[in-house]
C-alpha positions as CSV (number, residue, x, y, z in Angstrom):
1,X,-89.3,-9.3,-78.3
2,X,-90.1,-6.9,-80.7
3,X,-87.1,-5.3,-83.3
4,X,-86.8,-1.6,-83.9
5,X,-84.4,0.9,-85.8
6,X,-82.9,3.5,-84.9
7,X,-81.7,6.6,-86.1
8,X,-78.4,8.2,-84.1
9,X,-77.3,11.4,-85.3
10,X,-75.0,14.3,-84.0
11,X,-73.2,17.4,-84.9
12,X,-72.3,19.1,-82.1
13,X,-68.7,18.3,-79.8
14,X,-67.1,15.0,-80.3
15,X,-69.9,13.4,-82.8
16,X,-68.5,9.9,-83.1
17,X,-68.6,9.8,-79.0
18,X,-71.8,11.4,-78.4
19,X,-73.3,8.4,-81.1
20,X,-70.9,5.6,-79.7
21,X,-72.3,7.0,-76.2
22,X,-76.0,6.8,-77.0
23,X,-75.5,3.0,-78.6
24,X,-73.8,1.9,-75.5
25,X,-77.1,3.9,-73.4
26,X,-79.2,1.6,-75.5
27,X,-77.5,-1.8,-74.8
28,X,-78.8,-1.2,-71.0
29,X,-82.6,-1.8,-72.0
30,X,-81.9,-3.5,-75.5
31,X,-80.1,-5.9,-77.4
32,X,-78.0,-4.2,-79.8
33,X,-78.4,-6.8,-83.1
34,X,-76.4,-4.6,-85.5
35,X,-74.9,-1.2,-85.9
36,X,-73.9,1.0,-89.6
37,X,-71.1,2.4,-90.3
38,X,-70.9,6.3,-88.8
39,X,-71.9,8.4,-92.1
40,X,-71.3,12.4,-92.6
41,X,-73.9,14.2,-93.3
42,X,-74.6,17.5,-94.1
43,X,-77.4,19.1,-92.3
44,X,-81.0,19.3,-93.4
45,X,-82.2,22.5,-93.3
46,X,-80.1,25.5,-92.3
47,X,-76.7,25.2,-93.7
48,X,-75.0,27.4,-91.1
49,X,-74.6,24.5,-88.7
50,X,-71.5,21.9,-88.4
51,X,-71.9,18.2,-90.5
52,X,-74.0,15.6,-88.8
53,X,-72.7,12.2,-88.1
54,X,-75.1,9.6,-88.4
55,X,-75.7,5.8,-87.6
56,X,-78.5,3.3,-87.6
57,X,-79.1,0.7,-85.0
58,X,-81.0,-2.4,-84.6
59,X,-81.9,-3.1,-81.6
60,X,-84.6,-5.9,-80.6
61,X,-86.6,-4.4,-77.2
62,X,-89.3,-5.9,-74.9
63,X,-90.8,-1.9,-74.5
64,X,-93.7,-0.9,-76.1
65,X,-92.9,2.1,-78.7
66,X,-94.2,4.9,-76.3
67,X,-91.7,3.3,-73.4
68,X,-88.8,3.0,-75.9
69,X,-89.1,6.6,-77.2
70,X,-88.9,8.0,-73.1
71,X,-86.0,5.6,-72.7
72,X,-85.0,7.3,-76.0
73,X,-85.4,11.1,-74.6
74,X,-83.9,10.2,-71.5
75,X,-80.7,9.0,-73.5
76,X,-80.8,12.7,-75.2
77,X,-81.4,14.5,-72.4
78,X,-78.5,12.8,-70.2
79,X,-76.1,13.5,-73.2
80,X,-76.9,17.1,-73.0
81,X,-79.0,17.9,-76.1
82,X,-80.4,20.9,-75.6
83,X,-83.6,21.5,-77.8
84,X,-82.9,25.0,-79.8
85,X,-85.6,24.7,-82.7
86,X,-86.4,22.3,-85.9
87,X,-83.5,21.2,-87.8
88,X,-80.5,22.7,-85.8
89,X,-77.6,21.7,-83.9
90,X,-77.9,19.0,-81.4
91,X,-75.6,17.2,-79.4
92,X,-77.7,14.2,-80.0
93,X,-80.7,13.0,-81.8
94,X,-82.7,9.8,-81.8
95,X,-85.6,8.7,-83.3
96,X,-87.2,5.4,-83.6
97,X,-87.8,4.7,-87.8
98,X,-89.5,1.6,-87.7
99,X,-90.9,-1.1,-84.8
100,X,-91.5,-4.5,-86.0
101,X,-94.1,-3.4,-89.1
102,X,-95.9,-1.2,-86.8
103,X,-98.0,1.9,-88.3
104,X,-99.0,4.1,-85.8
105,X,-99.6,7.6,-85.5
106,X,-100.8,9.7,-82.0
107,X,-99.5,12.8,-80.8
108,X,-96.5,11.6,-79.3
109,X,-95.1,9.4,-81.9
110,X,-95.7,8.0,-85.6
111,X,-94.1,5.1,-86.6
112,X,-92.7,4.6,-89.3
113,X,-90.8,8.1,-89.0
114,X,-92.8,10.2,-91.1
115,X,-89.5,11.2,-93.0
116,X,-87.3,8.5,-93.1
117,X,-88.1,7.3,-96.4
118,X,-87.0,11.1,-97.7
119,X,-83.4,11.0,-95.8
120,X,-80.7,9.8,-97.5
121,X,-78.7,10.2,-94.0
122,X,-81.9,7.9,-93.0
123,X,-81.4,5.5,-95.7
124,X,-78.0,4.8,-96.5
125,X,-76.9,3.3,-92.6
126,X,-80.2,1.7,-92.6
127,X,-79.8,0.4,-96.0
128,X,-76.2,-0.7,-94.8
129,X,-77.5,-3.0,-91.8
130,X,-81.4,-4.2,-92.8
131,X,-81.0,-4.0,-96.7
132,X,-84.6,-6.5,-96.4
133,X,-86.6,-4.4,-94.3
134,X,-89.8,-3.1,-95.9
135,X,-91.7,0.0,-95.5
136,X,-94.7,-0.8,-94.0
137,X,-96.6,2.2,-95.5
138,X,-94.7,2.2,-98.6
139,X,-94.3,-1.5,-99.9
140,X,-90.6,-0.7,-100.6
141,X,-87.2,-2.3,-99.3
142,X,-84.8,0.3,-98.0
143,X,-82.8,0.3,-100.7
144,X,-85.6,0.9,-103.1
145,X,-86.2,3.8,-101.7
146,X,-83.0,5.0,-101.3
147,X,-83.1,4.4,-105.4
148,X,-85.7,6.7,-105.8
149,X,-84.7,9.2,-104.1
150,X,-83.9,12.5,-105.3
151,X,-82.3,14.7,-103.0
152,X,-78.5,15.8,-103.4
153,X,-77.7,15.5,-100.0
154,X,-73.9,14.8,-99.1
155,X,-73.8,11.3,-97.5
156,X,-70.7,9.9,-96.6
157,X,-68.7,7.0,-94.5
158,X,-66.7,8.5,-92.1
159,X,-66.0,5.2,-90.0
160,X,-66.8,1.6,-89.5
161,X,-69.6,0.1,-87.5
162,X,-66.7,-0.6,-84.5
163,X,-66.0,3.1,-83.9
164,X,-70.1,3.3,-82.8
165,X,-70.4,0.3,-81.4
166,X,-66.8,-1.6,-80.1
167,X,-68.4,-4.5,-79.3
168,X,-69.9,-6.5,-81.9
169,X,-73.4,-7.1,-81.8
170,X,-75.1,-10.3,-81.5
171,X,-76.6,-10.9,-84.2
172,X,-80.2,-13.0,-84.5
């Protein structure tokens, strides 16, 4: 079984649900092993949207990484998100950060998440659940980079792990 981590954001409707329904989406092909806190975010890129609310899973997964991000898609696209251009409003957004310490990089997918390691809204729930995990480009735990980083983007907890995730994950 291989571990991966996942970002969960949303800032359209009720954005607690929309996450807490895409977690619960996951637990049907994946073991949930733990869930952050739900963190709001202000958005990256245009301003003129609502705040994101954000969340990182581990999950541990028997798909391969191109499998994983269809079963990922099909999540979004049964919660309604509606593409409508880089950096905008969605219902719901996922994207796979890191798989095992996988570097890959094809058309469809690069892993690690080309940007992850310049997201605070990345950084701080992942920081929260894997505080060990190491880039696997970068040499650097997650919350060295989150140290570095220089961005002032408004990152804040706006609820506890249990109002993503109700059940508790099983941990390793």
């Amino acid at each position: 079984m291989a571990r991966a981590w996942i970002s969960i954001g949303s800032n359209l409707g009720d954005r607690t649900a929309n996450c807490m329904l895409a977690v619960s989406m996951l637990s049907a092909f994946a073991r949930v092993a733990s869930v952050s806190s739900a963190y709001e975010t202000e958005p990256v890129g245009p301003k003129d949207q609502p705040d994101f609310i954000n969340c990182a899973v581990e999950i541990e997964t028997s798909l391969p990484p191109e499998k994983l991000l269809a079963e990922l898609m099909s999540i979004e696209e049964t919660l309604g998100r509606v593409r409508s251009g880089r950096w905008r409003e969605r219902k719901i957004d996922l994207d796979i950060l890191f798989y095992d310490d996988l570097i890959m990089n094809t058309d469809a997918l690069t892993i690690p998440h080309p940007r992850a390691h310049l997201r605070r809204f990345v950084l701080g729930p992942l920081a929260e659940i894997s505080p060990g995990l190491v880039h696997p480009v970068l040499g650097a735990t997650v919350p060295e980079l989150l140290g570095i980083l220089e961005d002032g983007e408004r990152v804040v907890i706006a609820a506890p792990p249990s109002a993503i995730f109700p059940q508790k994950p099983t941990g390793y």
